[in-house]
C-alpha positions, 0 to 999 in steps of 0.5 A: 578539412576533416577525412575519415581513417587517416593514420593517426601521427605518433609524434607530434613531429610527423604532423609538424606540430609543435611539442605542446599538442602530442598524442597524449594530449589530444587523446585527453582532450578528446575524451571530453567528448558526449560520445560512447567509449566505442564510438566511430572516429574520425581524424582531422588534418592540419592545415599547415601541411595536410597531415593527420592532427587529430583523432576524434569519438564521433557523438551520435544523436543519443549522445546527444539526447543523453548529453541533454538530460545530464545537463537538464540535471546539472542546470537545476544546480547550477541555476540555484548556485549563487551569482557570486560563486558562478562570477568566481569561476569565471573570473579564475577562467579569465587567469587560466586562459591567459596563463596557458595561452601558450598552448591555445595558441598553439591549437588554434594554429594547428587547427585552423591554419591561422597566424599566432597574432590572429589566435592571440586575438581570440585568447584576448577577446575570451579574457576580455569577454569573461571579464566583463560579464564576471563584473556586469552579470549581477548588474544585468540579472538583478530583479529589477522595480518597474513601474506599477499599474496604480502608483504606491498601489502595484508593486511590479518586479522583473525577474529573469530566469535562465532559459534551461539547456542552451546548444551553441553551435560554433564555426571553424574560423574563430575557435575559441572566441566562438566557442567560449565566447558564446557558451560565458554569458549563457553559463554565467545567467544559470544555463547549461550548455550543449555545443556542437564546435566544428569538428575541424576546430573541436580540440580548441573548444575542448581545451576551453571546455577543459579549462573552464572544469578546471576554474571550477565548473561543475560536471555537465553544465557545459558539453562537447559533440562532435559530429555532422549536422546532418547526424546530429542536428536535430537532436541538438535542435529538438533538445534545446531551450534556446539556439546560439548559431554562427555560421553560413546564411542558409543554415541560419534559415533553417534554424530559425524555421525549426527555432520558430516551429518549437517556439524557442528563441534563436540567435544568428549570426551569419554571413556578409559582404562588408564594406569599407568606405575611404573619404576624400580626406582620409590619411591615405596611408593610415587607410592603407594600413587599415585596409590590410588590417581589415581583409586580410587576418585569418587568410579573410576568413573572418565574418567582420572582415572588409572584402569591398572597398569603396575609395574616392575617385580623387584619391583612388590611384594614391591609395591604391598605389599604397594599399597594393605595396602594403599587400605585396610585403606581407609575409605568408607561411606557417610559423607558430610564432609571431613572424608572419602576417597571413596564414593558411586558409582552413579546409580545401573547400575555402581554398575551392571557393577562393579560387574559383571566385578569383578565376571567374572574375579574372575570366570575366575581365577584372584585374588582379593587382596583387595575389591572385594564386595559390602557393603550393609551395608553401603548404596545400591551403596557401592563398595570397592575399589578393586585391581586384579592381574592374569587378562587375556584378556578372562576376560571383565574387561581386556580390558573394561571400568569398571568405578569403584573403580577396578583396575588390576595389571600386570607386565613387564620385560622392558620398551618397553614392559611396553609402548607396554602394555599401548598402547594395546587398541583402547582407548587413554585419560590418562596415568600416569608414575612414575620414579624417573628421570623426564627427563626418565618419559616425555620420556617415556609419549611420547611414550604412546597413550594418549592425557594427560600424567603425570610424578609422578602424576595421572591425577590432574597435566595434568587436572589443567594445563588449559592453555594446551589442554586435551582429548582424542586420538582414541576411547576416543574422539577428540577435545580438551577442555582447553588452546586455543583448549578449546575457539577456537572451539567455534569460527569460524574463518574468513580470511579478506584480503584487496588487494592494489596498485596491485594483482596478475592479470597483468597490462594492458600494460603488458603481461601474459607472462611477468608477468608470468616471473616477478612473478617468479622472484620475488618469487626467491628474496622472498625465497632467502631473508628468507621470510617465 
């Protein structure tokens, strides 16, 4: 949650923090801010216990704009350094992040309230992001021969060009693995980057930002604004060359309205209602664990995560029976070690949705089988991880996104039915299948409406498999980060063909007609030869 004219904490003690994120440090880390030295602040709180965390310059929209024409300056540099150096840097990013993982961690929990094994996730999908596109950038970005018009006589090059000033725009919920995730593959393709983090998890896009100087960026390729969308949003839109956004399905709308207006590209990943389907001979106790797995890290505040779950009607009471016990025995707290299971939720407008999704459907007539409270006693955002059956579709959980540890249980007859259920929302980013025959389960995934489907696994499998494109289909977005998709769409390509001997207008001595006539011929020869 962010409140205004908190009292800033003069140790990190009177925030419950632990020794790592001190006064000093955060105030280092806020420096790295596009905002002027006078500018308004404003102060976060840690969601482990509601005290003031952080002291943050607030950018304002000429920040912004002065933020850009620094970074125009900085891409032209940048652009023209050789691949390999930009590689170089990227790959010391990769050490630096797993030596002071330590400290992201540490961040990260503060920040978002979320467990150490879930933050360790996002230090691990950054070293492994950073890694793949230091070792596969030169191979995406080469110039590359295409086929020519007239063989042996076009010669045809694609050429890919950065795209300028990229803004990312990144969520709350995954910090580091939104933040630099997303700005790796822009920067390794000769981009700058201005990116506005969520101002609740600024301080972890800041250390990245900090760490990446550090492996060696230069000054002003990649850059930090805090602030509102509703100050600074048009400045990060009208400024930028292309649009990177994580978030909610309606600011998603509005982007690619104004990305479509300017005639920039944009890409999007946004909201979901993913599904995870059980088959009849699924091993009932590894679904179970894989359902735990699936709905309840980071407190269900994860856009991949599960939150219907479609069982066989012939297995549906052993699995229930397995996935409640499992459900009950998670630890809950705030621990910055690896001791718990859940964490907090984030700001108090989640805990508000969670809440208000869980008591509507328990008013309407659905049954909680585990959870179904908050936990106060544990600190101000604490939910448990919450499983529902007998939901209907006059509930708002039903078919809403409720981003928190909540997940509903239905059954099915067949698979047919179990696949039509899946697909009954407007919404297509993840989905998950478990079965005992694997060649049945990515038959099944590819029937389902969703850009990442995983067979015997939640969404780590689709997620860490960076080599192979991952977003959404319908309300959940377009454009894709990862593999090829991730890097080239911060790139513009550009088609350079050299004409020789002749092209396709006649020789002077020969007529219209007659070239007309030999054209033909020789398109007939090229076909029946196989040229493709």
């Amino acid at each position: 949650m962010v409140t205004e004219h908190l009292p800033r904490p003069t140790t990190a003690r009177d925030a419950g923090l632990p020794p790592s994120i001190s006064p000093d440090r955060i105030e280092y880390l806020a420096q790295h801010t596009a905002a002027a030295p006078d500018a308004v602040r404003t102060t976060t709180t840690a969601p482990y216990t509601g005290l003031p965390l952080a002291d943050l310059p607030v950018s304002t929209p000429g920040d912004v704009e002065d933020a850009f024409a620094r970074a125009r300056i900085a891409q032209r540099a940048w652009a023209a350094t050789p691949l390999s150096r930009r590689k170089k840097i990227l790959l010391r990013f990769h050490d630096l992040v797993l030596a002071r993982q330590n400290e992201a961690l540490d961040l990260m929990q503060a920040e978002s309230g979320k467990t150490r094994r879930d933050a360790f996730l996002e230090v691990t999908d950054i070293a492994i992001t950073a890694r793949y596109y230091a070792r596969n950038s030169a191979k995406y970005l080469r110039p590359r021969r295409r086929r020519g018009a007239i063989p042996l006589l076009t010669h045809t090059t694609e050429l890919r060009h950065p795209k300028g000033v990229v803004t990312v725009i990144s969520p709350w919920n995954y910090p580091l693995s939104m933040a630099a995730g997303d700005a790796i593959p822009a920067l390794l393709a000769g981009n700058a980057v201005v990116q506005k983090p969520d101002t609740q998890t600024a301080l972890t896009a800041l250390w990245a930002l900090d760490v990446m100087h550090e492996a060696g960026l230069p000054a002003d390729v990649w850059q930090m604004a805090v602030g509102r969308g509703s100050s600074i949003g048009r400045a990060l839109m009208d400024n930028a060359d292309y649009m990177m956004f994580t978030g909610s399905t309606a600011s998603g709308r509005q982007i690619a309205r104004d990305a479509g207006a300017r005639l920039i590209g944009a890409s999007l990943e946004l909201g979901g209602k993913n599904a995870m389907i059980v088959l009849d001979d699924a091993d009932i106790d590894k679904a179970a664990d894989g359902a735990v797995a699936a709905c309840f890290p980071s407190a269900g505040q994860l856009c991949v995560s599960i939150e219907r779950l479609y069982v066989a009607e012939s297995i549906l009471e052993q699995f229930i029976d397995a996935f409640v016990a499992r459900t009950t025995r998670l630890k809950i707290g705030a621990a910055y070690d690896y001791s718990v299971d859940v964490g907090s939720l984030t700001n108090s407008s989640q805990l508000e949705t969670v809440t208000g999704h869980v008591d509507d459907a328990v008013a309407k007539g659905a049954t909680v089988l585990a959870g179904g409270r908050a936990r106060p006693d544990l600190g101000p955002l604490f939910y448990e991880p919450t499983i529902l059956t007998e939901v209907t579709p006059d509930m708002t959980l039903y078919d809403d996104e409720t981003f928190g540890p909540v997940v509903s249980v239905y059954s099915y007859r067949d698979v047919d039915e179990a696949v039509a259920q899946a697909n009954s929302t407007p919404y297509g980013l993840n989905a998950s299948v478990w079965t005992s025959n694997g060649a049945r389960g990515r038959g099944i995934a590819a029937r389902i409406h969703a850009g990442t489907v995983n067979v015997n696994e939640a969404f780590a499998a689709a997620w860490g498999s960076v080599d192979a494109p991952m977003g959404g289909m319908g309300d959940s977005g377009l454009g894709r980060r990862h593999g090829a998709d991730g890097i080239l769409k911060y790139t513009e390509p550009q088609t350079v063909a050299h004409q020789r001997v002749q092209g396709f207008t006649p020789p002077a001595r020969i007529s219209p007609e007659t070239w007309a006539t030999l054209l033909t011929g020789a398109l007939k020869m090229l076909k029946a030869a196989g040229v493709r």
